[in-house]
PyMOL Python script that loads the backbone (N, CA, C, O; Angstrom):
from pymol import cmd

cmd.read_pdbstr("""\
ATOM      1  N   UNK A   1     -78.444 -23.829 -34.401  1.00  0.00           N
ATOM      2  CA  UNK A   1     -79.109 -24.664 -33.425  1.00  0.00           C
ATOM      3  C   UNK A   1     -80.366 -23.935 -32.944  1.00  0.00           C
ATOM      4  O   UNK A   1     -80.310 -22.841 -32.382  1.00  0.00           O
ATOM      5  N   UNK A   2     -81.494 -24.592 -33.191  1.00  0.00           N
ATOM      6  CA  UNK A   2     -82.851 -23.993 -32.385  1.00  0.00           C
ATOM      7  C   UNK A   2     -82.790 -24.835 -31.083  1.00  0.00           C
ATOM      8  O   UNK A   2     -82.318 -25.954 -30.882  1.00  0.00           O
ATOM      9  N   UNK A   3     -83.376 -24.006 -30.311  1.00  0.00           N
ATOM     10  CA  UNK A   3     -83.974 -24.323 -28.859  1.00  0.00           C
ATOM     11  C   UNK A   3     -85.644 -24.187 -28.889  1.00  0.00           C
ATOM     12  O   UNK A   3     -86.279 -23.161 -29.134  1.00  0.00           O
ATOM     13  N   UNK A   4     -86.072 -25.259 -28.631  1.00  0.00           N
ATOM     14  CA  UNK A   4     -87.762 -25.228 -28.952  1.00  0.00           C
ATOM     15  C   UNK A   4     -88.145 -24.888 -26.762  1.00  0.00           C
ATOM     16  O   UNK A   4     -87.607 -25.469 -25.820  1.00  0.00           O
ATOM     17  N   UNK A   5     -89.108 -23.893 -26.729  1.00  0.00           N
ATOM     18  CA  UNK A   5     -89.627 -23.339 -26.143  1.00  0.00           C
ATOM     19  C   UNK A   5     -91.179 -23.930 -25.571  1.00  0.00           C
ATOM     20  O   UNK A   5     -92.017 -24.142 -26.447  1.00  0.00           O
ATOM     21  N   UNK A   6     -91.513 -24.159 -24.321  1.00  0.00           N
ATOM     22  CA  UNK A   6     -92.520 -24.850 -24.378  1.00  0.00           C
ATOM     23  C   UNK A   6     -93.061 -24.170 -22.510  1.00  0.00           C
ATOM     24  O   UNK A   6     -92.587 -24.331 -21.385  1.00  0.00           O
ATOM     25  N   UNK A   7     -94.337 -23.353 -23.110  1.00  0.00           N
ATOM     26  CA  UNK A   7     -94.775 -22.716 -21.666  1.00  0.00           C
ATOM     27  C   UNK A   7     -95.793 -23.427 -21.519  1.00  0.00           C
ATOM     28  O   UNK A   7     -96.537 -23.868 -22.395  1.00  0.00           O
ATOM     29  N   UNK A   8     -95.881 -23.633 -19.671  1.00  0.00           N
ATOM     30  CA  UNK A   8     -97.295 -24.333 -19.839  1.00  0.00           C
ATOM     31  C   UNK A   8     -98.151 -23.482 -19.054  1.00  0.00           C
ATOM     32  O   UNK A   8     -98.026 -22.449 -18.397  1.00  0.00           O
ATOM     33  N   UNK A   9     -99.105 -24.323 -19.373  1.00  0.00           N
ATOM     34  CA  UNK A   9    -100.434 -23.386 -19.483  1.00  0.00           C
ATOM     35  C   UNK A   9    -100.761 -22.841 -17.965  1.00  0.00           C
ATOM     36  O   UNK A   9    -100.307 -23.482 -17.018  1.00  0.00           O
ATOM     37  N   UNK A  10    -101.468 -21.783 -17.755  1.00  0.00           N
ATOM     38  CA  UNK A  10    -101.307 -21.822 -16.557  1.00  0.00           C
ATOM     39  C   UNK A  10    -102.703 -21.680 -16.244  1.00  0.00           C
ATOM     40  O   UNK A  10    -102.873 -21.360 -17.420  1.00  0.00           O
ATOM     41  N   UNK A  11    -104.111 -21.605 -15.657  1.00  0.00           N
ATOM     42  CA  UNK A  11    -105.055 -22.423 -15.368  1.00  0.00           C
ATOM     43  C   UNK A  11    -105.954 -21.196 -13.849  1.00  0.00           C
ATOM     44  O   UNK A  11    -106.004 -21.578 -12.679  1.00  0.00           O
ATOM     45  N   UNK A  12    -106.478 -19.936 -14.284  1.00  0.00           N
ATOM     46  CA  UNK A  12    -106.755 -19.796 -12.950  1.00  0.00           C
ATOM     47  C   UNK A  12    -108.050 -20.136 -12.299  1.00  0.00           C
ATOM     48  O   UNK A  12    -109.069 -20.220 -12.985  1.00  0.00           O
ATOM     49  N   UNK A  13    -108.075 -20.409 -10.556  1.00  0.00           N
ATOM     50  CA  UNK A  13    -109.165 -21.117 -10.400  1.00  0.00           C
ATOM     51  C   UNK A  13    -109.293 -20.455  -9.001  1.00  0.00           C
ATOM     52  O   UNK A  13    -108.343 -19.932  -8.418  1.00  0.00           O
ATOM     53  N   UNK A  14    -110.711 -20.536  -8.463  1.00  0.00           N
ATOM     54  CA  UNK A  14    -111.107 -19.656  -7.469  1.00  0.00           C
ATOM     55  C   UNK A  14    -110.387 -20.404  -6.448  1.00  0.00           C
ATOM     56  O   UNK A  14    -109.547 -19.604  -6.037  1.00  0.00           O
ATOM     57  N   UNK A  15    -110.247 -21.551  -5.782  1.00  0.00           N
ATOM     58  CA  UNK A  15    -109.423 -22.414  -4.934  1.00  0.00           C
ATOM     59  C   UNK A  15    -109.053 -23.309  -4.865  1.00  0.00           C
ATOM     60  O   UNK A  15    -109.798 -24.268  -5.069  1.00  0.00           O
ATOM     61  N   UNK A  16    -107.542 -23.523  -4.502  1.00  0.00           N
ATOM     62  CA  UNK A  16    -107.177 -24.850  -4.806  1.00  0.00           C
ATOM     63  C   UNK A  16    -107.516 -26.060  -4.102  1.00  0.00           C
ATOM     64  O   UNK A  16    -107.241 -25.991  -2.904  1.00  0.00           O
ATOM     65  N   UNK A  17    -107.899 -26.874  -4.381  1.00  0.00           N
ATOM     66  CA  UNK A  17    -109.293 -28.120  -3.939  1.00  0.00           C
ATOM     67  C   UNK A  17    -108.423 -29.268  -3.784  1.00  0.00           C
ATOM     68  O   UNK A  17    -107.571 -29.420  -4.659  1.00  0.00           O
ATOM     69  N   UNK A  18    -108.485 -30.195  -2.731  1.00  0.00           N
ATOM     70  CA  UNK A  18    -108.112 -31.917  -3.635  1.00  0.00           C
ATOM     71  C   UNK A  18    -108.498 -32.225  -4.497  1.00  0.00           C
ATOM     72  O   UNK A  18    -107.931 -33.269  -4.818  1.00  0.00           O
ATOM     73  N   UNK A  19    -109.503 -31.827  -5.472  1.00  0.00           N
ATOM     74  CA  UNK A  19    -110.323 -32.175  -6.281  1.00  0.00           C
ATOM     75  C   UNK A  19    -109.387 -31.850  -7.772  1.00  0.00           C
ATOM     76  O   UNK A  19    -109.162 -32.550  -8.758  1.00  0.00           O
ATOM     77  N   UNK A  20    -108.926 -30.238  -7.338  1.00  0.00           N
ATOM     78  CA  UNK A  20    -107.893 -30.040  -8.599  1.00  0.00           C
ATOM     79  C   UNK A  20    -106.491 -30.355  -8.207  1.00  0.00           C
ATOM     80  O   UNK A  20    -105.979 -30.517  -9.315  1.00  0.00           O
ATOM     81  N   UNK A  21    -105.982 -30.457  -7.735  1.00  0.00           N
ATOM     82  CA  UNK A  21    -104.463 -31.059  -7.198  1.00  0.00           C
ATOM     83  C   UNK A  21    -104.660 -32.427  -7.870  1.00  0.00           C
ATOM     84  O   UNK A  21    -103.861 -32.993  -8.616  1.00  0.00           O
ATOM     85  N   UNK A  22    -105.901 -32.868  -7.461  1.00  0.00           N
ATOM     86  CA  UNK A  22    -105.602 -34.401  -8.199  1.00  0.00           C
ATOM     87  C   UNK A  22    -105.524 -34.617  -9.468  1.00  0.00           C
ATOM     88  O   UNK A  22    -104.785 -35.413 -10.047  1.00  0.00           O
ATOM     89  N   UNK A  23    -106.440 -33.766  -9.986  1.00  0.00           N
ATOM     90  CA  UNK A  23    -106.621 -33.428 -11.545  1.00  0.00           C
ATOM     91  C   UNK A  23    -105.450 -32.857 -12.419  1.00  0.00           C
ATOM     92  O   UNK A  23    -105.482 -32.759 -13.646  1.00  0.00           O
ATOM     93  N   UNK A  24    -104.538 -32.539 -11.701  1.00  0.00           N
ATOM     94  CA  UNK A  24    -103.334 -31.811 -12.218  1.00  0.00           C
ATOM     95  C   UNK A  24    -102.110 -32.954 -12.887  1.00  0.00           C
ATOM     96  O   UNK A  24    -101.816 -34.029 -12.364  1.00  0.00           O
ATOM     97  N   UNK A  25    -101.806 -32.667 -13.541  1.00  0.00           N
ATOM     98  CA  UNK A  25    -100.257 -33.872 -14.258  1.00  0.00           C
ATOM     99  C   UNK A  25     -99.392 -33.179 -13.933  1.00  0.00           C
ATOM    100  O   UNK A  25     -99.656 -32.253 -13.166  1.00  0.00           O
ATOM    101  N   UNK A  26     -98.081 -33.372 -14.388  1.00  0.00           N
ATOM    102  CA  UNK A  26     -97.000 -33.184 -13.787  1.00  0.00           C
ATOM    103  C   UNK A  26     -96.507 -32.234 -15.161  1.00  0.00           C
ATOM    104  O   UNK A  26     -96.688 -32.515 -16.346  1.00  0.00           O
ATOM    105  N   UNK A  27     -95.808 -30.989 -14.566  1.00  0.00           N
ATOM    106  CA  UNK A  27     -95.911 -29.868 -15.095  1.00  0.00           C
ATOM    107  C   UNK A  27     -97.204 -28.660 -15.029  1.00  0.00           C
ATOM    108  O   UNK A  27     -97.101 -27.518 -15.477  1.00  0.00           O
ATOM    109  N   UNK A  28     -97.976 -29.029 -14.599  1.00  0.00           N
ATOM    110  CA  UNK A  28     -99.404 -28.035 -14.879  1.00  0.00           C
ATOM    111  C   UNK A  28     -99.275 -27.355 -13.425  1.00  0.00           C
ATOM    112  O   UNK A  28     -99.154 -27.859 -12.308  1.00  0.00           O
ATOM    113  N   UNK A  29     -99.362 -25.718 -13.961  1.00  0.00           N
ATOM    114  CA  UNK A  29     -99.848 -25.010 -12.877  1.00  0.00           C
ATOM    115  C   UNK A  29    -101.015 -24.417 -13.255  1.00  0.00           C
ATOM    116  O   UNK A  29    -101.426 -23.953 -14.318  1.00  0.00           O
ATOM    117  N   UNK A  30    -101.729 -24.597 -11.499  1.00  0.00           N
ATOM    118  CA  UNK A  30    -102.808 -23.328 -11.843  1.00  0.00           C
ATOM    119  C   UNK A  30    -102.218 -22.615 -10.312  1.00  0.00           C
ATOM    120  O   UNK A  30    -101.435 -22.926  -9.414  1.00  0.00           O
ATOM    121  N   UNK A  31    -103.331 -21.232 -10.738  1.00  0.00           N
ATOM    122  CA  UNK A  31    -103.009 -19.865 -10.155  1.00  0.00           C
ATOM    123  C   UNK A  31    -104.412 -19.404  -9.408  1.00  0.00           C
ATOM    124  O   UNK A  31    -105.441 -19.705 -10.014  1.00  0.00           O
ATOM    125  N   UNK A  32    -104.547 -18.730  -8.200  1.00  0.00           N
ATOM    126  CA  UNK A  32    -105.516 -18.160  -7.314  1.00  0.00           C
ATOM    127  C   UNK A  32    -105.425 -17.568  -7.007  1.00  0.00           C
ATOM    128  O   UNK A  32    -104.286 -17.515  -6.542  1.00  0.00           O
ATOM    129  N   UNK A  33    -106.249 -16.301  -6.742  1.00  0.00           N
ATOM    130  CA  UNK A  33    -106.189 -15.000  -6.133  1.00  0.00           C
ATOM    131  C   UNK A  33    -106.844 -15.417  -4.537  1.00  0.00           C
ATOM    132  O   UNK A  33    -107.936 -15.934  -4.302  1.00  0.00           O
ATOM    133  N   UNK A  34    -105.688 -14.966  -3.486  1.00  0.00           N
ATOM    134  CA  UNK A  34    -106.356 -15.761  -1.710  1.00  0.00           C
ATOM    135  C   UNK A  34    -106.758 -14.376  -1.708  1.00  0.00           C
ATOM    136  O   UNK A  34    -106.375 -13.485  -2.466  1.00  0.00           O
ATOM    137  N   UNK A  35    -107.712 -14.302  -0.604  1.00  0.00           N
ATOM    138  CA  UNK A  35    -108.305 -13.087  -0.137  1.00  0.00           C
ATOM    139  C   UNK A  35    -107.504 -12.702   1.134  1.00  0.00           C
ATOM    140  O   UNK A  35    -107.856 -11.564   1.444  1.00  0.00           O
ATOM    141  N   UNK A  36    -106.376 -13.278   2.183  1.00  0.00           N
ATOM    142  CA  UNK A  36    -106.052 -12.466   2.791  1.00  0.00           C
ATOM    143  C   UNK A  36    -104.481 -13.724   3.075  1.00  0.00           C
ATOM    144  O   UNK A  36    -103.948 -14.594   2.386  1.00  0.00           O
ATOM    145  N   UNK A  37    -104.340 -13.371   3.929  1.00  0.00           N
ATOM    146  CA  UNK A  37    -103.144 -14.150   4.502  1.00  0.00           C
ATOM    147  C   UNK A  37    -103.409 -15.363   5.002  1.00  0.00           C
ATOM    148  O   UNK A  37    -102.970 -16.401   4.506  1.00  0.00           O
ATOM    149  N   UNK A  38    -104.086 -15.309   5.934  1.00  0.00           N
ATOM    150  CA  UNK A  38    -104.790 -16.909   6.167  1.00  0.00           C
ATOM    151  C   UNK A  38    -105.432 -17.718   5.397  1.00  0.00           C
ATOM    152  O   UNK A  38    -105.741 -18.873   5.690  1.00  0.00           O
ATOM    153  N   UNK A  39    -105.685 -17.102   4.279  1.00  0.00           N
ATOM    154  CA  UNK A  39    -106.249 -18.232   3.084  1.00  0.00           C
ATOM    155  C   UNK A  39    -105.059 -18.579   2.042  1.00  0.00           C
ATOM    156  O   UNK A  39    -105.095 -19.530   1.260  1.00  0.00           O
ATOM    157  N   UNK A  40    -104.444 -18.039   2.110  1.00  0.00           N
ATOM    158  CA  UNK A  40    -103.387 -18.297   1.027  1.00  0.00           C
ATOM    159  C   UNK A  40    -102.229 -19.558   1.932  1.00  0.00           C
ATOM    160  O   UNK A  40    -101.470 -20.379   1.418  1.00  0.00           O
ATOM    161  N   UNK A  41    -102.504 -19.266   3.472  1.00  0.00           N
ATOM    162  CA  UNK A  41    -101.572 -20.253   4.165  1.00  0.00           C
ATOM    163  C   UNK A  41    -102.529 -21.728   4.167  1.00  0.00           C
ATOM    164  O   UNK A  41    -101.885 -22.748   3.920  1.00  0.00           O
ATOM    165  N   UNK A  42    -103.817 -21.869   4.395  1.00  0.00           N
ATOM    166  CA  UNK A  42    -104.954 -22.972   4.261  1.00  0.00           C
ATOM    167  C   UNK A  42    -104.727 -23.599   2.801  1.00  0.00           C
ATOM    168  O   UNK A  42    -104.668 -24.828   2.848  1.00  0.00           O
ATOM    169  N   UNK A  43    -104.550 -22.916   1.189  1.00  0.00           N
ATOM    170  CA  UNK A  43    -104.622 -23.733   0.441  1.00  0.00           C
ATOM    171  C   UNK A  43    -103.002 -23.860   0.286  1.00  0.00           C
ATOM    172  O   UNK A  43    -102.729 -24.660  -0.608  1.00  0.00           O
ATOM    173  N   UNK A  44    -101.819 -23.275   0.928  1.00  0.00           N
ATOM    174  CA  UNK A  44    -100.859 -23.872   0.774  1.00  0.00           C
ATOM    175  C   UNK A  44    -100.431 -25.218   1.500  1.00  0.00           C
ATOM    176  O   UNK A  44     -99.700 -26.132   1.118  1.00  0.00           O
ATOM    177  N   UNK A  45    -101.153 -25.021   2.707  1.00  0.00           N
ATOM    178  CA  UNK A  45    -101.309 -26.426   3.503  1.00  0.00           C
ATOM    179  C   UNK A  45    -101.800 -27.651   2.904  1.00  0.00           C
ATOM    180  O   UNK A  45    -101.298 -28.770   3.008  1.00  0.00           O
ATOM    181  N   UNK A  46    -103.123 -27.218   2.089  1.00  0.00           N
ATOM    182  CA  UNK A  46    -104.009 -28.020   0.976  1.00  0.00           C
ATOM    183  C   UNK A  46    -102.627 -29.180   0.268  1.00  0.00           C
ATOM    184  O   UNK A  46    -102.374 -30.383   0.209  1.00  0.00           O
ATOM    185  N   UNK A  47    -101.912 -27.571  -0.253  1.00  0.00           N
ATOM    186  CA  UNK A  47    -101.010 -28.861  -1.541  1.00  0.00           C
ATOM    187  C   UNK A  47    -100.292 -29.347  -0.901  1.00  0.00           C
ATOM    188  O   UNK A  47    -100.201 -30.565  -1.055  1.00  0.00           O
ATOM    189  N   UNK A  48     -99.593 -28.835  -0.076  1.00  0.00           N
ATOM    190  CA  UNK A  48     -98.792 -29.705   1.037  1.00  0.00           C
ATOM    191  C   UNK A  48     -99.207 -30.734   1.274  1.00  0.00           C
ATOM    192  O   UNK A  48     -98.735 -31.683   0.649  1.00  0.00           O
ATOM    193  N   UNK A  49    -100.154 -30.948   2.174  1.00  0.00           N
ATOM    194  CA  UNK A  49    -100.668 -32.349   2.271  1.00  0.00           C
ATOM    195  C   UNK A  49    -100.858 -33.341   1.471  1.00  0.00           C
ATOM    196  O   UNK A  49    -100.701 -34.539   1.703  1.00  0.00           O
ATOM    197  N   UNK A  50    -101.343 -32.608   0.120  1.00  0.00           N
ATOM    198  CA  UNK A  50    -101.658 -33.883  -1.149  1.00  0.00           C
ATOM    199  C   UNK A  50    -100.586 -34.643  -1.157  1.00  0.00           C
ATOM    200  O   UNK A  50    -100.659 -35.872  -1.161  1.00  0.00           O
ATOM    201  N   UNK A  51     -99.249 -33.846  -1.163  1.00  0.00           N
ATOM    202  CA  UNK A  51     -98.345 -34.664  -1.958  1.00  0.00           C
ATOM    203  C   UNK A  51     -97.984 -36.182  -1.268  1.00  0.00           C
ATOM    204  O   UNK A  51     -97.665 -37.107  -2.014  1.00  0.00           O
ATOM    205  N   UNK A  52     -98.046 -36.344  -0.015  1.00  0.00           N
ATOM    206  CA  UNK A  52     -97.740 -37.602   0.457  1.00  0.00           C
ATOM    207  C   UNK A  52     -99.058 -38.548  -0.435  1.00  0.00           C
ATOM    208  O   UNK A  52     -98.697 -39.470  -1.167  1.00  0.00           O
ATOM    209  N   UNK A  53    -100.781 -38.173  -0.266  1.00  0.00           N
ATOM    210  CA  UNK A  53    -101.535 -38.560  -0.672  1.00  0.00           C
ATOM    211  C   UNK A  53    -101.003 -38.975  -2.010  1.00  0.00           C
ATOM    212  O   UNK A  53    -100.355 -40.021  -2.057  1.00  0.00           O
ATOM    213  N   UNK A  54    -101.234 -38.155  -3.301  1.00  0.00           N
ATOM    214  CA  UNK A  54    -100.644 -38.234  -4.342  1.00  0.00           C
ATOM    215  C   UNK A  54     -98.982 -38.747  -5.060  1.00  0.00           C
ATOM    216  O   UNK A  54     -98.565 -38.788  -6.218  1.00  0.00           O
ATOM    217  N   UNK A  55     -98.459 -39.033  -3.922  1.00  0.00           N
ATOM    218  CA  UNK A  55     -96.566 -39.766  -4.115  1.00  0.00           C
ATOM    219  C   UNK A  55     -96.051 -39.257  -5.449  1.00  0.00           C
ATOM    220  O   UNK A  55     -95.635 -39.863  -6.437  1.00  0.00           O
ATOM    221  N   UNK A  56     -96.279 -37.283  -5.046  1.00  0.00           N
ATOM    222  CA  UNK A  56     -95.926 -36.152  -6.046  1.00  0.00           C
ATOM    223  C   UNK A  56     -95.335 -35.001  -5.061  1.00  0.00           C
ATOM    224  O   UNK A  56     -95.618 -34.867  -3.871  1.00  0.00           O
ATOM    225  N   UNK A  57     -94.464 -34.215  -5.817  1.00  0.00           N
ATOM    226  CA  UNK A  57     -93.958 -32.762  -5.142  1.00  0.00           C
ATOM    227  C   UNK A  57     -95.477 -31.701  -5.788  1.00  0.00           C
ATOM    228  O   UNK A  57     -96.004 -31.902  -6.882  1.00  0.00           O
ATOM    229  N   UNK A  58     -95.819 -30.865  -5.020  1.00  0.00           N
ATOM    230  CA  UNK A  58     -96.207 -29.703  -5.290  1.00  0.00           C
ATOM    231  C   UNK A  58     -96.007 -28.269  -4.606  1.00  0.00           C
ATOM    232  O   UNK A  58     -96.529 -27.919  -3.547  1.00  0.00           O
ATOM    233  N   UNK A  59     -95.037 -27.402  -5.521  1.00  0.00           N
ATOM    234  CA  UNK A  59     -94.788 -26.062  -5.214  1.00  0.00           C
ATOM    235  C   UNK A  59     -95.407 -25.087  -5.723  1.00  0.00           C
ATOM    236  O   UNK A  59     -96.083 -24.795  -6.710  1.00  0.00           O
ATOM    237  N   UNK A  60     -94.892 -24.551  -4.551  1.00  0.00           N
ATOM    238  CA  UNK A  60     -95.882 -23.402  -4.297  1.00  0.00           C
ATOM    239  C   UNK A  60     -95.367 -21.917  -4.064  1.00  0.00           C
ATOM    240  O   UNK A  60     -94.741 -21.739  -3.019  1.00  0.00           O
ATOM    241  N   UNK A  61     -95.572 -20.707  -5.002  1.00  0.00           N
ATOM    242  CA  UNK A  61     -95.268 -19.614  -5.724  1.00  0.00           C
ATOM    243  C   UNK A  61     -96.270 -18.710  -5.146  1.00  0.00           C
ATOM    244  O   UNK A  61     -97.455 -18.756  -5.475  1.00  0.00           O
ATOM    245  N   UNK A  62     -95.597 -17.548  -3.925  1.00  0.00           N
ATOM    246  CA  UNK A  62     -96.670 -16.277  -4.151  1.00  0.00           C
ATOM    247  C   UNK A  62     -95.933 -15.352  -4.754  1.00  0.00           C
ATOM    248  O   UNK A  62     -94.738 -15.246  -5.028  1.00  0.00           O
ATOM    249  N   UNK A  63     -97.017 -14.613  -4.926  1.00  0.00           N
ATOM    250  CA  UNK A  63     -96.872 -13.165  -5.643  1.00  0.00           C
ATOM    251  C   UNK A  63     -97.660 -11.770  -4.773  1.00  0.00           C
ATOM    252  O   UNK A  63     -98.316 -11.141  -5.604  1.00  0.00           O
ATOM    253  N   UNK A  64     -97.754 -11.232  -3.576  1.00  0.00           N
ATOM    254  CA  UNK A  64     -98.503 -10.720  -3.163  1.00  0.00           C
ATOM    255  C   UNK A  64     -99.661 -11.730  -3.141  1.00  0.00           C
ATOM    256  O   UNK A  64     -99.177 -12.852  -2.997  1.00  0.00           O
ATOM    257  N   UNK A  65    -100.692 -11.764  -3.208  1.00  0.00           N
ATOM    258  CA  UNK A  65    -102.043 -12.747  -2.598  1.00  0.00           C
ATOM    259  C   UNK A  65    -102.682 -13.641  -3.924  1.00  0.00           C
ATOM    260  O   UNK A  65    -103.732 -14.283  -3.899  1.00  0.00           O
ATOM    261  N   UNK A  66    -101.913 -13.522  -4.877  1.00  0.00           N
ATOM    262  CA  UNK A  66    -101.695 -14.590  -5.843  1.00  0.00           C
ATOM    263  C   UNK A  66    -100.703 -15.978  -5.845  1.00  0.00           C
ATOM    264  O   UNK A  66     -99.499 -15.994  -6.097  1.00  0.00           O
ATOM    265  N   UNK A  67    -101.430 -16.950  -5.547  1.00  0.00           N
ATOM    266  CA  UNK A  67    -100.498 -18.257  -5.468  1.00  0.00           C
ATOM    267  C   UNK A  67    -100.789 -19.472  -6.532  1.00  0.00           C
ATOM    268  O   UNK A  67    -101.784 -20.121  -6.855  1.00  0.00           O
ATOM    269  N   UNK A  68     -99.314 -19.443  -6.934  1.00  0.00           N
ATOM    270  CA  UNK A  68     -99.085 -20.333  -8.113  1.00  0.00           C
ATOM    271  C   UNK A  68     -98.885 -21.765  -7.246  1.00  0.00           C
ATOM    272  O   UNK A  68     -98.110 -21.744  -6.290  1.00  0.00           O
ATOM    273  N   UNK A  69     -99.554 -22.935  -7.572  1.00  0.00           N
ATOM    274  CA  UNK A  69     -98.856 -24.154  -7.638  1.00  0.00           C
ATOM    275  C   UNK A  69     -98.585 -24.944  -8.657  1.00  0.00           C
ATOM    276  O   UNK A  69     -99.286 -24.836  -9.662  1.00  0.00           O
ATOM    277  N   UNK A  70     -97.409 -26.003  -8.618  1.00  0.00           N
ATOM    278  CA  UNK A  70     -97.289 -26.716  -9.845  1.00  0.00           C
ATOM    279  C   UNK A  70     -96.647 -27.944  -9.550  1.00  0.00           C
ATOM    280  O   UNK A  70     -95.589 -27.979  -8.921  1.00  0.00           O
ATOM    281  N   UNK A  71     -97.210 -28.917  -9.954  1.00  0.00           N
ATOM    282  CA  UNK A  71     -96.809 -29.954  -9.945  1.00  0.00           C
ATOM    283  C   UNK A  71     -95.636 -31.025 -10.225  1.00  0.00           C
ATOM    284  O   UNK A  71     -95.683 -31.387 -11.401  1.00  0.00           O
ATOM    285  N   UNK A  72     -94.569 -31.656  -9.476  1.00  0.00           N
ATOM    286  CA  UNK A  72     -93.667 -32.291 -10.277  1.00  0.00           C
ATOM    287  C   UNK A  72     -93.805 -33.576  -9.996  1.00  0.00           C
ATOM    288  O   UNK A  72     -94.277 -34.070  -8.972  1.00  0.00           O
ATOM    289  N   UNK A  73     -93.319 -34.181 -11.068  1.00  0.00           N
ATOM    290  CA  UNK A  73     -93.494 -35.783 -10.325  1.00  0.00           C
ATOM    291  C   UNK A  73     -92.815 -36.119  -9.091  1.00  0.00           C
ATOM    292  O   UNK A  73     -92.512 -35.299  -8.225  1.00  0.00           O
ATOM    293  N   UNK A  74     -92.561 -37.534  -9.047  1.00  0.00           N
ATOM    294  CA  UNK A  74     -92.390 -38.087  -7.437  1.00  0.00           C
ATOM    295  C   UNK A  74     -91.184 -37.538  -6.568  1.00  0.00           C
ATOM    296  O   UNK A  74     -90.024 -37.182  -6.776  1.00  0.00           O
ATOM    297  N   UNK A  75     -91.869 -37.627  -5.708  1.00  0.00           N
ATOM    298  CA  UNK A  75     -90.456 -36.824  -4.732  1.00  0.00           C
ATOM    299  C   UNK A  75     -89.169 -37.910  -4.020  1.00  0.00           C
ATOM    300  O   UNK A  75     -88.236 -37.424  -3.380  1.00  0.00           O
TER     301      UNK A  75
END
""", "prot")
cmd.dss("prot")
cmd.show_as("cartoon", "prot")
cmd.util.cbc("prot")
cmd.orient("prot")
């Protein structure tokens, strides 16, 4: 039996925008380096908010001042 393997891509971008949240499908993450603590809490607020906008989940992954989001469909 094979198990087929499928990573997705992951996309890095200086900040996460409505502009790219909207642009995103379901499965796609992209990744940002925040410059301190309060910016990494502003674009987590960002995706937060979309999702009612967008009638989508988007989570959200730090790593030290690297934050992953990714998209799932409807919540």
């Amino acid at each position: 039996m094979t198990q087929k393997v499928s990573e997705m891509a992951v996309k890095p971008v200086e900040k996460i925008t409505r502009e790219r949240l909207r642009a995103m499908r379901n499965g796609d993450t992209i990744t940002t380096q925040c410059a301190d603590g309060y910016d990494m809490d502003s674009q987590k607020n960002t995706a937060y908010a979309m999702q009612k906008m967008e009638n989508c989940r988007f989570a959200c992954k730090s790593d030290g001042l690297q934050l992953s989001v990714t998209r799932y469909g409807a919540s």
